[in-house]
N, C-alpha and C positions, 0 to 999 in steps of 0.2 A: 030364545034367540041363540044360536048358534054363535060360538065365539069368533070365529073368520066372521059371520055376517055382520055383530060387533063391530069388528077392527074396520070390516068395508064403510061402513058407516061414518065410524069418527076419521077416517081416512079422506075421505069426501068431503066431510066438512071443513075439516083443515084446507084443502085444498082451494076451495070455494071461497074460502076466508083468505087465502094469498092472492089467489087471483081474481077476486074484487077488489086489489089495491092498486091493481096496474095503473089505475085511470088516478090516484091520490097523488098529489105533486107536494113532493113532502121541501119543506121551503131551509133553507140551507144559506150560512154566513151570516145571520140577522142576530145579533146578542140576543138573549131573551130576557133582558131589564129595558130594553128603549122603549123608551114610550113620546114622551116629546125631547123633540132638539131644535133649539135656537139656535140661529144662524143672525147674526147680529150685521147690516151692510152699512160700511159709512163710504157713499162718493163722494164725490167733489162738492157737489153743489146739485140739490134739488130744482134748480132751473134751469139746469141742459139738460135738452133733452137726449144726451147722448147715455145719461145717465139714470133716465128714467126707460131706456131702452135694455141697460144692462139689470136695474130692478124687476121689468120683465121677464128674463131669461132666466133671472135667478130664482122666482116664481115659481116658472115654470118645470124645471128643473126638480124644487121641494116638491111641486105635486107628483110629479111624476112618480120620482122614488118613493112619495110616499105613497101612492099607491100600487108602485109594486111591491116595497115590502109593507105589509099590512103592520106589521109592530112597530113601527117608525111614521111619526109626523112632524113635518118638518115645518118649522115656522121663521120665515123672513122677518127680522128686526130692524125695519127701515128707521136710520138715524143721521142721515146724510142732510147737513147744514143748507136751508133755504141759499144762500149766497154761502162762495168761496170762504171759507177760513179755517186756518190751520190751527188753530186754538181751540178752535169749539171742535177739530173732528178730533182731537185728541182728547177735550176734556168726554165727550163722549165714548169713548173705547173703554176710561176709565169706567166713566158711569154705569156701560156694559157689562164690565169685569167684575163691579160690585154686583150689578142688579144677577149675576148667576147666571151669562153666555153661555151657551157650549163651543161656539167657535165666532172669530169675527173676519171678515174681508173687507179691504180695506182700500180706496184708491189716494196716495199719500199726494196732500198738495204742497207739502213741506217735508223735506228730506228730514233734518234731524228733530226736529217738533214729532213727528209720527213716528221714528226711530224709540224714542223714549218712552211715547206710547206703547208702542208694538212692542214692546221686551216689557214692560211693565206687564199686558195682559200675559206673555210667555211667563213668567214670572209666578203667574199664580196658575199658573198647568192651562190657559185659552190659549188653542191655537189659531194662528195667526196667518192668512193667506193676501196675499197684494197680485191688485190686477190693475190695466192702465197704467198707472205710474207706480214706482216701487219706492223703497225707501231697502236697498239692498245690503247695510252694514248693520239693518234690526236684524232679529231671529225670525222672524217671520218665514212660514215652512218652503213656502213657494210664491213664484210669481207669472201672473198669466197675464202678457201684452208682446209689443212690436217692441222689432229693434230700432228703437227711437233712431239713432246716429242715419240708420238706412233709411228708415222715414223721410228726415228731413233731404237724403242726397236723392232719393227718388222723386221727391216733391221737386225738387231744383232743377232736374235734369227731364220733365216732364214738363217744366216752364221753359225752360232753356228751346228744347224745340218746338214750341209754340209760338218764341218769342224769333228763332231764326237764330238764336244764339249769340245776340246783343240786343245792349236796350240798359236800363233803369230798373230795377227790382226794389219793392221793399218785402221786409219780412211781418208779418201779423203775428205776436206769439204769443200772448193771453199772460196768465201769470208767471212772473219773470223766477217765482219761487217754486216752483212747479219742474221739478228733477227728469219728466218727461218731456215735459215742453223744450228744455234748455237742451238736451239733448238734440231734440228734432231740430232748433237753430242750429247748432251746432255743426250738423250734417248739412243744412242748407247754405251756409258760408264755406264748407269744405268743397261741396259739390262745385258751388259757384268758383273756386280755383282754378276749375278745366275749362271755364270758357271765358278767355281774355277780354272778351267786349261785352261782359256783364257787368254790371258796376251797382253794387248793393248798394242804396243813399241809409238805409237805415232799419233798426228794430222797431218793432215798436209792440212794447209790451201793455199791457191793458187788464181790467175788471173782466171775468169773461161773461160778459150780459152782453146778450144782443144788440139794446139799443147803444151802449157806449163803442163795442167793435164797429158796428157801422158809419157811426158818427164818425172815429176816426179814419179809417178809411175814407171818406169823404174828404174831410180835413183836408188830409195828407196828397189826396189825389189833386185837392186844387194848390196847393203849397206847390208839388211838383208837375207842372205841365209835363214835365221831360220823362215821369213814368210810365214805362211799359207793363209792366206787371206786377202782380203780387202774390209771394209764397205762404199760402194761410197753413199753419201749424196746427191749428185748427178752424174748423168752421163755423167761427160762431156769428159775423154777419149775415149767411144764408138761412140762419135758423125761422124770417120772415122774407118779405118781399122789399123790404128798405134798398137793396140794392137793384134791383132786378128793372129799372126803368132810368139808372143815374150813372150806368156803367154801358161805356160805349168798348165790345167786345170789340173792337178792331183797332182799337187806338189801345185797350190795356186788357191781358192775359191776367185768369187765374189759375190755379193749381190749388186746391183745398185739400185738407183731412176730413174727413168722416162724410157719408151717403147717406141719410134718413130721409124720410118718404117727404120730409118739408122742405128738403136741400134740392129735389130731384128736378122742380122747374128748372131752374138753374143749369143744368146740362140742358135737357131738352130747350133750352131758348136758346143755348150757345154761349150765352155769360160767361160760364164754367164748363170750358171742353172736359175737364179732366176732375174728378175726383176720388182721393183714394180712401176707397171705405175700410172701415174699423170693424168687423163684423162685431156691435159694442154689445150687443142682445148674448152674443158668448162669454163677456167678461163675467157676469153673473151665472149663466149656465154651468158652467167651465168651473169657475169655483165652488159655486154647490159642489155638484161630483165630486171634485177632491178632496173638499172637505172631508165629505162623507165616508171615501175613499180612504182618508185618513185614519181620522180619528172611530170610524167605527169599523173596519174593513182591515185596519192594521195594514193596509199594503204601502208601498214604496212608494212615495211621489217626487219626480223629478223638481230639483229647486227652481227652475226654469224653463216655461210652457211655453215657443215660440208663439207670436200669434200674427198671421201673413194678412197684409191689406188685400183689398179688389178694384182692380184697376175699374172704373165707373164712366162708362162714355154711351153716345148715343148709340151704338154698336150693340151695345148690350144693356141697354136702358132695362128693356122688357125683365130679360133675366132676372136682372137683380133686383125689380121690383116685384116680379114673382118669389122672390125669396125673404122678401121683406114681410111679404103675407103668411109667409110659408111662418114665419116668425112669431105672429100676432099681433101683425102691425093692421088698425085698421085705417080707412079711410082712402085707402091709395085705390085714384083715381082708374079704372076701369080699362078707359085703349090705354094706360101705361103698362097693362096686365097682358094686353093684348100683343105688344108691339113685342 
């Protein structure tokens, strides 16, 4: 063989050899030590389901990225206390930081109890993300929720013209220890400033389990004949049907927080014109990513992720129950998919 025939030869195959890589998708920003990553979640409380909505998201989220990057798998560490308490979510963060976390998100139901927490796991290199409610004087990297103060003046001023802008209001606000909840009253007596002939009778803080929010409501409704409405901080008496047959929509106005597919009769009956959803399936979502984003990604993450409600009327019933599915919410009834 002739030396140029040679060189044509191994020339060709080089060639053939680069350009069979066109189609190789060579995988890029993935360390090449990850193998598993815990993501440790403490909510509120395992019996709202606002927060088995945001477990969802965060779910969904780890599979995702774990199957897009193939050397990472991501494992959700649900630790979030059957009922509210601030003691058991913090002695759990502990228990996390021992048992070897790689990160933990957290939604704080006691501002300095979870403070001491949260610097405790920063403390030994876990980082630390708060979504919902925050605990913002910890280390904790970031935080993904609403601006509670605007919350509660939106909530107010959304009752306000339902109610004609006088009347009797009480305010529903779940745990009175709860640094987001207090905010969101907070905004709801601000609001209530701008309209002279609203006259707040009172708070009323509570367990937040469905059947005690209902109860009191009830209570209070027959306590005050002379109320018109009520500013719910959150929704935890629509989480069933307890109200839905004991509330006369023309004599008393509500305005609620959060829209999940069990809240939903509730508009469509007219009970509740108005509810402002939490989109809560992103508090989990949202965090994953950043996490992720964080600590293995090295990039920059703002300490503060606005996160905007959705206004919820029969207007856009359909929508937004099309988006609930869109979620992995199952169960939602068929013409509300339609409408």
């Amino acid at each position: 063989m002739k030396s140029y025939q040679f060189c044509l030869i191994v020339w060709v195959g080089i060639w053939t050899l680069i350009s069979g890589c066109e189609d190789v998708e060579v995988m890029t920003g993935v360390p090449e030590n990850v193998k598993n990553i815990r993501i440790t979640m403490v909510a509120k409380s395992s019996d709202n389901p606002v927060f088995l909505s945001a477990l969802q998201g965060a779910e969904m989220a780890a599979t995702n990225i774990s199957d897009k990057y193939s050397k990472m798998d991501i494992e959700i560490d649900w630790r979030t206390p059957k009922e509210e308490n601030a003691n058991i979510q913090a002695e759990r963060i502990v228990n996390a930081v021992n048992d070897g976390t790689d990160a933990i998100m957290v939604a704080c139901s006691h501002e300095s109890l979870l403070t001491q927490a949260i610097n405790h796991a920063v403390d030994h290199n876990i980082p630390v993300m708060t979504f919902d409610s925050d605990a913002p004087q910890s280390r904790r990297f970031c935080f993904y929720g609403p601006d509670d103060e605007k919350v509660g003046q939106t909530l107010m001023d959304e009752l306000a013209q339902l109610m004609d802008e006088k009347g009797h209001v009480a305010i529903l606000a779940g745990n009175k220890e709860a640094p987001n909840l207090r905010k969101r009253v907070s905004g709801v007596k601000n609001a209530a400033k701008k309209y002279p002939e609203i006259r707040i009778i009172d708070v009323y803080y509570h367990p937040e389990k469905t059947d005690i929010a209902t109860n009191l409501v009830l209570k209070v409704n027959k306590e005050h004949p002379e109320l018109g409405g009520w500013a719910m901080v959150g929704g935890w008496p629509l989480f069933d049907n307890g109200l839905m047959t004991t509330i006369n929509p023309k004599k008393i106005k509500i305005v609620a927080v959060d829209a999940l597919p069990v809240q939903l009769p509730y508009v469509l009956k007219g009970i509740v014109p108005v509810l402002l959803a939490q989109p809560t399936f992103r508090w989990g979502k949202i965090s994953v990513e950043k996490i992720i984003d964080k600590i293995y990604f090295n990039k920059d993450i703002a300490k503060y992720i606005p996160m905007k409600l959705i206004r919820v009327t029969q207007e856009n019933f359909g929508g937004w129950s099309r988006q609930l599915r869109a979620w992995g919410y199952q169960g939602i009834p068929r013409h509300y998919l339609r409408m």
